[in-house]
ZAFI-8278 format. One record per residue: x, y, z of N, C-alpha, C in turn. Coordinates in steps of 0.02 Angstrom, whole numbers, padded with zeros to 5 digits, always signed. Layout:
BEGIN
XYZXYZXYZ/...
//
This chain:
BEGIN
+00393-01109+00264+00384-01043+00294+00314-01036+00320/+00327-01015+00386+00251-00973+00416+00212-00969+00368/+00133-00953+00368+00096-00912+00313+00072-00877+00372/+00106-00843+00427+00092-00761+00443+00171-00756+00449/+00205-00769+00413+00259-00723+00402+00253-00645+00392/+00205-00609+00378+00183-00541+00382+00139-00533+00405/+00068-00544+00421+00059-00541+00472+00056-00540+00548/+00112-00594+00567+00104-00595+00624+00058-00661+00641/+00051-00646+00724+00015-00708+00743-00022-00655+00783/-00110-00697+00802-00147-00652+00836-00126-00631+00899/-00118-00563+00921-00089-00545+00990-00021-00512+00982/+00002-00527+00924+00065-00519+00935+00066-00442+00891/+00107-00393+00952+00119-00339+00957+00042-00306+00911/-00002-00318+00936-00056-00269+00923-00067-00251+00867/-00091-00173+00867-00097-00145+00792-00068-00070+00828/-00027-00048+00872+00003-00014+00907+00049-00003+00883/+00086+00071+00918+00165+00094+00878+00221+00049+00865/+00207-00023+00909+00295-00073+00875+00256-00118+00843/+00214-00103+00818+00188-00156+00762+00229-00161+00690/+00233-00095+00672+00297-00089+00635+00349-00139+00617/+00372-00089+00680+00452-00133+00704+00461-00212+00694/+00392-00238+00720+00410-00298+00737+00389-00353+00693/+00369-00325+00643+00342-00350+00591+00403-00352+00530/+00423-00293+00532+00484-00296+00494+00539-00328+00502/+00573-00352+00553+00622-00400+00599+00586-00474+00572/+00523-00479+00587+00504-00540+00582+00518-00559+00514/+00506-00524+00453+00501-00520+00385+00549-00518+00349/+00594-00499+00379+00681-00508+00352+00726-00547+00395/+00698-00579+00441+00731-00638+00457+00692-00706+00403/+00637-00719+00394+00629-00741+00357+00619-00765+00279/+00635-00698+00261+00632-00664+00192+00699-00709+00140/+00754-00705+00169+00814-00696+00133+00813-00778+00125/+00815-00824+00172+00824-00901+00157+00761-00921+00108/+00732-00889+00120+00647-00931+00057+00683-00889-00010/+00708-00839-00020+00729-00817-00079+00804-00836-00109/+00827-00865-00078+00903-00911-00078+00880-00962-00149/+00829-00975-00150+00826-01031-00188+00799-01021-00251/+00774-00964-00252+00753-00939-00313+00782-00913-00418/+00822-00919-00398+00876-00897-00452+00892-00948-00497/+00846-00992-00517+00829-01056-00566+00864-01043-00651/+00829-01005-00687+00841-00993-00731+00925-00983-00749/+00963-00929-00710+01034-00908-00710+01073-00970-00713/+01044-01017-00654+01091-01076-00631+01077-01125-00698/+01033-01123-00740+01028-01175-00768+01076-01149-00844/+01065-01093-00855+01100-01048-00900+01159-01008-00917/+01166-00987-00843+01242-00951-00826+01276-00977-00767/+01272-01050-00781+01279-01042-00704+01355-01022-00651/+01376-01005-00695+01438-00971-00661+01418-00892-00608/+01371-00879-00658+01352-00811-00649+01319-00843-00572/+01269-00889-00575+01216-00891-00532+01268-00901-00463/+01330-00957-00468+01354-00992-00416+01394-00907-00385/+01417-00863-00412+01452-00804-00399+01383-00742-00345/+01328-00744-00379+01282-00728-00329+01251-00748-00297/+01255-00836-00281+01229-00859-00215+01292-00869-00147/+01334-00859-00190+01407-00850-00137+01372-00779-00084/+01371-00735-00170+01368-00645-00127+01314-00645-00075/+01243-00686-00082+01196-00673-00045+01210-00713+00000/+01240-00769+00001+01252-00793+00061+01283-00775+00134/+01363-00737+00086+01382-00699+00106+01378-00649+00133/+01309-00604+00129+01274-00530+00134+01348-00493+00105/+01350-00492+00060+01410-00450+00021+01378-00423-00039/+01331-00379-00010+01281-00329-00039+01349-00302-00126/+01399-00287-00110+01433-00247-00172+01435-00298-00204/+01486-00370-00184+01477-00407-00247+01405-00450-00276/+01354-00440-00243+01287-00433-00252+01256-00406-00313/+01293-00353-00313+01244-00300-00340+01290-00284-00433/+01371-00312-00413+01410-00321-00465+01397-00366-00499/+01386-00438-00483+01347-00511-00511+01283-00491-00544/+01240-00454-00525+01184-00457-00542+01194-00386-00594/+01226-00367-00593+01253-00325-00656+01265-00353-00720/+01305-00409-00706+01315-00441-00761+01271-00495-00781/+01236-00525-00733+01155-00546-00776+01135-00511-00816/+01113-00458-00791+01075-00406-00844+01112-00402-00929/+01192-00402-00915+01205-00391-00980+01235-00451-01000/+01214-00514-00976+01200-00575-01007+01149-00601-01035/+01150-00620-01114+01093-00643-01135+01081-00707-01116/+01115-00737-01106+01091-00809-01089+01032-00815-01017/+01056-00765-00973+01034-00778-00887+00951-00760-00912/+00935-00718-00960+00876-00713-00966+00828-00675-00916/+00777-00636-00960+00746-00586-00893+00743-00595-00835/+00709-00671-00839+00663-00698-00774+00729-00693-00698/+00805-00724-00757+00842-00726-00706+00865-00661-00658/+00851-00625-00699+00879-00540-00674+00825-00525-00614/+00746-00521-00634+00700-00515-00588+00726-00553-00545/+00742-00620-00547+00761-00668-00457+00808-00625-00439/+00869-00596-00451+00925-00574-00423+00907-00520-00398/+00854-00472-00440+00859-00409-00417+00798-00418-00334/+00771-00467-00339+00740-00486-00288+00766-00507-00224/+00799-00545-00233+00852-00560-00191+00896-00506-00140/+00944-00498-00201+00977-00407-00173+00934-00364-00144/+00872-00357-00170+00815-00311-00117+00808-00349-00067/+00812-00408-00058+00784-00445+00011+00828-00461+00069/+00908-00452+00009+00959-00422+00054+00969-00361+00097/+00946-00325+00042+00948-00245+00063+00882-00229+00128/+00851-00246+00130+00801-00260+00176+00796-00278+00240/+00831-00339+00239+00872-00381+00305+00933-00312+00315/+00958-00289+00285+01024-00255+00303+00995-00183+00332/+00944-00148+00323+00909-00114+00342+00901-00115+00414/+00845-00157+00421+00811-00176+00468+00870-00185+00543/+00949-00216+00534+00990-00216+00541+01014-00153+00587/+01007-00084+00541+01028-00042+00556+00988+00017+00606/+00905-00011+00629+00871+00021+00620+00888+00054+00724/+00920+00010+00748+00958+00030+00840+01030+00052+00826/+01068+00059+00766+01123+00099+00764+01106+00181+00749/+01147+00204+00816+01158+00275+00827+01175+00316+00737/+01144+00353+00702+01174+00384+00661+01165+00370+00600/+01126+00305+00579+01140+00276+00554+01061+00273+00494/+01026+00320+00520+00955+00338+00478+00984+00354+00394/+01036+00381+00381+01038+00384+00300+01057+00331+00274/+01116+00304+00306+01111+00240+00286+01043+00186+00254/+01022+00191+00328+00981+00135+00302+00910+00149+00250/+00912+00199+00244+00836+00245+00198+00858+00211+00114/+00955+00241+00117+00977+00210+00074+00967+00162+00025/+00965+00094+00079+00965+00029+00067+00908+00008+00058/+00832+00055+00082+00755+00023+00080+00752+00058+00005/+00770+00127-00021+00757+00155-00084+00793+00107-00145/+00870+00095-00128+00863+00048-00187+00862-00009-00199/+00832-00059-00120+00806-00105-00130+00727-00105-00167/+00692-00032-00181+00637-00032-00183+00649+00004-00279/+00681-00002-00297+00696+00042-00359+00679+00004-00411/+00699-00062-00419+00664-00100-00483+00612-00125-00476/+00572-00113-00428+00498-00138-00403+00475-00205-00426/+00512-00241-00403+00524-00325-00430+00507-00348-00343/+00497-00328-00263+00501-00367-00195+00437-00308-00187/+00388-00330-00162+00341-00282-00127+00364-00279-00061/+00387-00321-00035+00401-00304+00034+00447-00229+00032/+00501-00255-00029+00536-00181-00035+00490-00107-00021/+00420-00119-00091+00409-00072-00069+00343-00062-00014/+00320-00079+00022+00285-00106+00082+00330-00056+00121/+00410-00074+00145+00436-00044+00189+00442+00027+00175/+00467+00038+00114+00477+00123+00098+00406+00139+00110/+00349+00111+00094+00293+00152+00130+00292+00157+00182/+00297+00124+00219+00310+00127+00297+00347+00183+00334/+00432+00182+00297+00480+00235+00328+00436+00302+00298/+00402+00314+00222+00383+00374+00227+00335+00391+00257/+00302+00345+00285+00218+00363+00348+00257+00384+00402/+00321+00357+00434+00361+00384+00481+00378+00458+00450/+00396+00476+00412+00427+00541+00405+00362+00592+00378/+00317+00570+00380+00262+00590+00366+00254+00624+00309/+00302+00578+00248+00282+00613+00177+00213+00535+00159/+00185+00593+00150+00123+00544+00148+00095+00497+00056/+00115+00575+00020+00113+00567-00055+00143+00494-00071/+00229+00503-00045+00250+00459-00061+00255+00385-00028/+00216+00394+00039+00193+00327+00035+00122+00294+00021/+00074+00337+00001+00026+00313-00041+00064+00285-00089/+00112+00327-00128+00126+00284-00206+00154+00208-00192/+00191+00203-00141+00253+00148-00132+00195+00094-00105/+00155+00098-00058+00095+00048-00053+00071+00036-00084/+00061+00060-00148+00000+00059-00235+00053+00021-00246/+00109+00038-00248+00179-00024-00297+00195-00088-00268/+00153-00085-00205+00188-00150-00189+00111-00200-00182/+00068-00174-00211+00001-00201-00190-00025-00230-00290/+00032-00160-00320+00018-00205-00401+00078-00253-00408/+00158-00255-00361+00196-00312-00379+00150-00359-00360/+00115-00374-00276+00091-00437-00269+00056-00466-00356/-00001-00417-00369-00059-00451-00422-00010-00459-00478/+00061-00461-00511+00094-00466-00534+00148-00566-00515/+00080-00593-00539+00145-00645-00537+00225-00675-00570/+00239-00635-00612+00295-00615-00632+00349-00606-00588/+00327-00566-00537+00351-00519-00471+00347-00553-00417/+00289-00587-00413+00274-00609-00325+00242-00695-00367/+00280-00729-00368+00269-00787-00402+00211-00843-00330/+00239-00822-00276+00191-00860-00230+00143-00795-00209/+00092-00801-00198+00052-00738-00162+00070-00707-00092/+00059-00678-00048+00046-00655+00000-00007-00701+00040/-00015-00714+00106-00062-00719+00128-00121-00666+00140/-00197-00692+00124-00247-00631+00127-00244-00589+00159/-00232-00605+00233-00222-00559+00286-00148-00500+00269/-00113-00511+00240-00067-00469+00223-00086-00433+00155/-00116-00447+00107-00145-00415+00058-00169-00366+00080/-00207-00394+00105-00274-00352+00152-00246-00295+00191/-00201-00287+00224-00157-00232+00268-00120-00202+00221/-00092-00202+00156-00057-00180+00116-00125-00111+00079/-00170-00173+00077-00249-00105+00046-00242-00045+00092/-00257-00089+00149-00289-00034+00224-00236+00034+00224/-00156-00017+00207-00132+00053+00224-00126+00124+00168/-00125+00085+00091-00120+00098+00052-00185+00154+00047/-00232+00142+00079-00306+00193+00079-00284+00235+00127/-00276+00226+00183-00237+00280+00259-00210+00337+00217/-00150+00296+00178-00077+00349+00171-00123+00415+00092/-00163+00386+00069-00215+00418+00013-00239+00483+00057/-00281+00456+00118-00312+00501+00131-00278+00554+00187/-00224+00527+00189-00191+00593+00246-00141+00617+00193/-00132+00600+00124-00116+00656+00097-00155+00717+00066/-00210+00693+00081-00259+00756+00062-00286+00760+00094/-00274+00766+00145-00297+00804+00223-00297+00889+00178/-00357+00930+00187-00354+00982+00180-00376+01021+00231/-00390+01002+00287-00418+01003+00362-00352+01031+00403/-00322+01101+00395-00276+01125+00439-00202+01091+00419/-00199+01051+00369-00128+01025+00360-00069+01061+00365/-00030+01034+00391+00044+01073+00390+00103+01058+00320/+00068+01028+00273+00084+01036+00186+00033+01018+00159/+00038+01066+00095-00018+01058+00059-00048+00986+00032/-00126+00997+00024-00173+00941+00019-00145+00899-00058/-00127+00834-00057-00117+00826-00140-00163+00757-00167/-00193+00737-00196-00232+00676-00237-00194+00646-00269/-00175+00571-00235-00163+00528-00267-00185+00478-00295/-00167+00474-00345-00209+00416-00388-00214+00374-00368/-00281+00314-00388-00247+00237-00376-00223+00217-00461/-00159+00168-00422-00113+00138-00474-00149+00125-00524/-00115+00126-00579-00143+00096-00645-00117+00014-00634/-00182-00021-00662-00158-00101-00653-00093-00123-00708/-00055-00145-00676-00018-00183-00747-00005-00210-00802/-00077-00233-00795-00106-00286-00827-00141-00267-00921/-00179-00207-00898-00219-00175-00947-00238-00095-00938/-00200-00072-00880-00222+00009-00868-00280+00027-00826/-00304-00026-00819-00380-00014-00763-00360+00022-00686/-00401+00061-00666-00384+00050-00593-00361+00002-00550/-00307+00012-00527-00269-00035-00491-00262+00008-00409/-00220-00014-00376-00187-00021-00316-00236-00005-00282/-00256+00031-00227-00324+00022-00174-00369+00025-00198/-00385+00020-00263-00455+00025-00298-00471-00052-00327/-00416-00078-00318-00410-00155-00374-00483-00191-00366/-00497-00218-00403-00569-00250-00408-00548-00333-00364/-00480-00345-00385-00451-00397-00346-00363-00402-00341/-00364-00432-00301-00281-00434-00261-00262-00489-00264/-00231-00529-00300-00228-00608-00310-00266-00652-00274/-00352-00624-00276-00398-00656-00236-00420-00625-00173/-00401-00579-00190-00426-00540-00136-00476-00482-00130/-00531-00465-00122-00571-00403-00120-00578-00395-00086/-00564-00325-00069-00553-00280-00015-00639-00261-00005/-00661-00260+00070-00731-00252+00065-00754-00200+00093/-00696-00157+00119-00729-00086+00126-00663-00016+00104/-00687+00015+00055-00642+00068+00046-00650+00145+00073/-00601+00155+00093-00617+00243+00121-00573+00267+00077/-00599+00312+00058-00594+00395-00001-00592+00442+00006/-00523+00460-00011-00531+00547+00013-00579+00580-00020/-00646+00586-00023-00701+00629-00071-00687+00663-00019/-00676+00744-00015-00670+00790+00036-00731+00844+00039/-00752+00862+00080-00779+00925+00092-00797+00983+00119/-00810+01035+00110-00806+01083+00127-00793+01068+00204/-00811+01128+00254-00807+01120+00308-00878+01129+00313/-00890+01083+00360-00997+01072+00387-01033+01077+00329/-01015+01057+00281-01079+01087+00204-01057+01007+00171/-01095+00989+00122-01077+00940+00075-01075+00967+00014/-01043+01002+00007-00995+01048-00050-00915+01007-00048/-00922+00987-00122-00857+00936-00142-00784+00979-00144/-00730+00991-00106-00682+01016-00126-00661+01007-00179/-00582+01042-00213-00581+01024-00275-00535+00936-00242/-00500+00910-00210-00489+00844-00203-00549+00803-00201/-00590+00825-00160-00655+00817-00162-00698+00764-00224/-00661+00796-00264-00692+00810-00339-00656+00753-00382/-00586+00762-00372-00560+00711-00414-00570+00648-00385/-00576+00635-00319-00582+00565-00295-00661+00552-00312/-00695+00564-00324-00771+00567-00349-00769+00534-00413/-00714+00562-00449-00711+00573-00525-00677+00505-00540/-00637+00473-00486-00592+00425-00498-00641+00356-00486/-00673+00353-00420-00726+00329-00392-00776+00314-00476/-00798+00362-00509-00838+00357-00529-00800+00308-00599/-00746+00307-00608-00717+00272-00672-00695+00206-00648/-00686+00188-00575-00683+00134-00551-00736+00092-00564/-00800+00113-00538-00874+00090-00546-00881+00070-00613/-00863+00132-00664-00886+00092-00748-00841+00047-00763/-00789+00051-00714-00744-00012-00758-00770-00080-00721/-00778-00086-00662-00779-00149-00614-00850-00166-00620/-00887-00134-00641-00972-00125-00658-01010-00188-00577/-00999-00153-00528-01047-00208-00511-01114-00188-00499/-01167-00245-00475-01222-00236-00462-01256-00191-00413/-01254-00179-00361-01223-00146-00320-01199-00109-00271/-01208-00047-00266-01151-00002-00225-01183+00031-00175/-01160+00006-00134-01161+00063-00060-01084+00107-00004/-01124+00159-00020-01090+00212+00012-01103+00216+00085/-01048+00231+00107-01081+00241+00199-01012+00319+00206/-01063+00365+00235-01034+00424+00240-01009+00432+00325/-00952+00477+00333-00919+00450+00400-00900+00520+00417/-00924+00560+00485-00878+00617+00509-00825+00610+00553/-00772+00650+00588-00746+00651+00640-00777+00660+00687/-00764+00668+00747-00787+00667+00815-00806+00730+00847/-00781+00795+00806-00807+00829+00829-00898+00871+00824/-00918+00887+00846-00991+00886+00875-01035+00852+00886/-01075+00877+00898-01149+00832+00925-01170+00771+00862/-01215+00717+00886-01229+00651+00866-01253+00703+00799/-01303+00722+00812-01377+00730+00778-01332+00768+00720/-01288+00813+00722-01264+00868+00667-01215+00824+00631/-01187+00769+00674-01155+00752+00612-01163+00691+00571/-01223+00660+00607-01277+00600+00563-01307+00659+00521/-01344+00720+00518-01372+00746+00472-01290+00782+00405/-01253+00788+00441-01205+00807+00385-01166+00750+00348/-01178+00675+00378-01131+00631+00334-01167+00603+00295/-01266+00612+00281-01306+00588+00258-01299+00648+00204/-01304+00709+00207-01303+00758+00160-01209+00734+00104/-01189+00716+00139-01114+00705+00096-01115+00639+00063/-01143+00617+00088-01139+00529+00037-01210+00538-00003/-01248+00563+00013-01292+00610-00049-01288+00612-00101/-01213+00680-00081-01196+00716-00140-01177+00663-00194/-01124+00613-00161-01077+00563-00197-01124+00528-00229/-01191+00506-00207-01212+00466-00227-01238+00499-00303/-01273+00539-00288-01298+00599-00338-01263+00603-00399/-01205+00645-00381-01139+00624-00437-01132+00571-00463/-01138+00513-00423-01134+00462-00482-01186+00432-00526/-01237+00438-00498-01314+00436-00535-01298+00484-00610/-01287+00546-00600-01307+00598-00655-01237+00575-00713/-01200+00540-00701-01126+00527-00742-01122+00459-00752/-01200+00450-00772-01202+00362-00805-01192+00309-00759/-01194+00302-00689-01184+00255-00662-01280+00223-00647/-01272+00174-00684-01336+00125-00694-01361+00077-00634/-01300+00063-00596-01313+00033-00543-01355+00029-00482/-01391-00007-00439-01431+00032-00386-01349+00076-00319/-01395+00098-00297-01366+00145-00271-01378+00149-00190/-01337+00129-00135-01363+00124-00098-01335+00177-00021/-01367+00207+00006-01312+00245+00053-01335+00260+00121/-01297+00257+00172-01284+00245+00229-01248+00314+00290/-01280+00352+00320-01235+00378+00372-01224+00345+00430/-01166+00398+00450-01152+00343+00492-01133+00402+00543/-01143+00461+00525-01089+00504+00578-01024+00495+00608/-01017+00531+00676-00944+00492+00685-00941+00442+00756/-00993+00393+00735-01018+00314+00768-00966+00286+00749/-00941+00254+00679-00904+00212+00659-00824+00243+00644/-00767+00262+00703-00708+00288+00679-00680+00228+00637/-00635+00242+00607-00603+00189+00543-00555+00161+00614/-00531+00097+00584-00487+00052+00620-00431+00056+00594/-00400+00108+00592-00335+00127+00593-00278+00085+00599/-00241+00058+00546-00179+00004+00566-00148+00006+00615/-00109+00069+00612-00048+00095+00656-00042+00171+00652/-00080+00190+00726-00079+00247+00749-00014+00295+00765/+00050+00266+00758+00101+00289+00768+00121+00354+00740/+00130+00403+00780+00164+00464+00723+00103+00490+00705/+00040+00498+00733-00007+00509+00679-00031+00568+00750/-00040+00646+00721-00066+00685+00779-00150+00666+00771/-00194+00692+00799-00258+00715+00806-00305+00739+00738/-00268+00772+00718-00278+00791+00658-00278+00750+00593/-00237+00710+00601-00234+00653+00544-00275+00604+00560/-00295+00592+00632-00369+00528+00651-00416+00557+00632/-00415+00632+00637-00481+00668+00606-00502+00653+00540/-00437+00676+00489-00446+00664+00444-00446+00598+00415/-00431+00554+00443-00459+00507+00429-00532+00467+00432/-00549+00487+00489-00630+00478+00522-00658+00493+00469/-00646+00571+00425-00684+00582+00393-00690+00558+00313/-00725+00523+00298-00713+00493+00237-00787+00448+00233/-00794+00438+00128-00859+00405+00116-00814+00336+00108/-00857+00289+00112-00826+00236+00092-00847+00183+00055/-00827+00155+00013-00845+00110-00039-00868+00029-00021/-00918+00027+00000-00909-00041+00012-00949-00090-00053/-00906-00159-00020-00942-00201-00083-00948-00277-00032/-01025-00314-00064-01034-00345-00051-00995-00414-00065/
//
């Protein structure tokens, strides 16, 4: 298999509205034959069981799919590991079958269907990768922050994602996983209320996980944007404001590095000079806050006004207001 099987290849379809699309087609055409072979344990153990659901997936006969892999589960012999391959599988079925549906007339419940409970035992990140995706389309934002955090702790989960991701796809799983954070707490004119989402708890031990992860099966993410929010023109911390500060600041004592620079970022609206003097007063504050709440580290911080707009994955679906709110944000970087 490719290793830009999710990524892509450079050029290809941009970072534009069918980037999406075409990424997903690419990903479930390739998806389902690399996972054909996976189901080791069952075959060596049940293998009646195993030969009955490589028929079904072969088959795309999603029901007796989903009946086979029923009865793994309440086979002791097939053993956990074997259930995780199946239920992986069937998601990677369900996925391809999706994707499938996505130029049939009528056919949107359907396929939402098939991405939710391919995405339900959170055993395929791609599973949930895509449900973040369809909810950035429908513009529930909450819930695709969460579904990008789940599919960014299956990768660091080798249990789950036994081969890695390529970096470059890690890496876009962060980016979006930070996007979908901060346009849910857009408190900047939103048309639903502002909400703070966490980053994931790691799997592993409870630490900050999913866009905060210190690492991604080798991967560090080297610049983070944060919804720290504030007022309007003042560097007065909203109350979201506040908790991403607060979260920020438990990230830092846990990941302890040497250290830290902040670079503070406005939107586009006004003059150079007002909003280099207001993104220097806001990464200030942050910085400030974390000085007075035990953070030992040097401290380093940066405006930037609104010189540096964020590089936005996929602008699709996204009004004015959500580039705004995105522009505006401190951001975490690490060396």
């Amino acid at each position: 298999m490719s290793s830009r099987w999710f990524a892509g290849t450079p050029g290809a379809a941009g970072s534009g509205p069918g980037r999406f699309a075409w990424l997903c087609a690419r990903r479930a055409l390739l998806i389902i034959p690399f996972l054909l072979t996976t189901l080791r344990p069952a075959a060596a153990e049940c293998p009646e069981l195993a030969a009955s659901f490589d028929a079904a997936i072969k088959g795309q006969n999603l029901a007796a799919a989903t009946e086979t892999e029923s009865r793994i589960a309440r086979e002791a012999a097939c053993g956990s590991r074997a259930l995780v391959d199946a239920q992986r599988r069937r998601a990677a079925l369900q996925i391809s079958m999706s994707e499938e549906l996505k130029s049939r007339p009528g056919s949107a419940a359907r396929r939402e269907a098939l991405i939710v409970d391919a995405e339900k035992p959170e055993v395929l990140w791609l599973a949930s990768y895509v449900l973040g995706e369809l909810r950035m389309e429908q513009r529930r934002f909450v819930d695709a922050a969460e579904a990008f955090q789940r599919a960014i702790e299956i990768v660091k989960n080798p249990d789950r994602t036994p081969t890695a991701p390529p970096t470059a796809d890690i890496q876009y799983l962060i980016d979006r996983a930070g996007e979908a954070r901060m346009l849910a707490a857009n408190e900047d004119g939103a048309a639903q209320p502002a909400v703070f989402v966490t980053a994931a708890k790691d799997h592993r031990d409870g630490s900050v996980g999913g866009s905060l992860s210190a690492n991604v099966r080798g991967v560090v993410a080297k610049s983070i944007p944060l919804p720290i929010n504030f007022d309007t023109g003042v560097a007065q911390l909203t109350r979201i404001g506040q908790q991403a500060a607060d979260e920020l600041l438990a990230a830092l004592k846990e990941q302890k590095p040497d250290r830290i620079l902040l670079v503070g970022h406005t939107d586009e609206r006004g003059g150079d000079a007002y909003n280099m003097r207001l993104s220097e007063g806001r990464v200030d504050t942050v910085a400030r806050f974390l000085k007075e709440n035990g953070v030992t580290a040097r401290i380093d911080v940066q405006a930037r006004g609104k010189r540096e707009p964020l590089k936005i994955r996929d602008t699709a679906g996204l009004s004015q207001q959500d580039i705004w709110a995105l522009n505006r944000r401190v951001e975490w970087r690490r060396e």
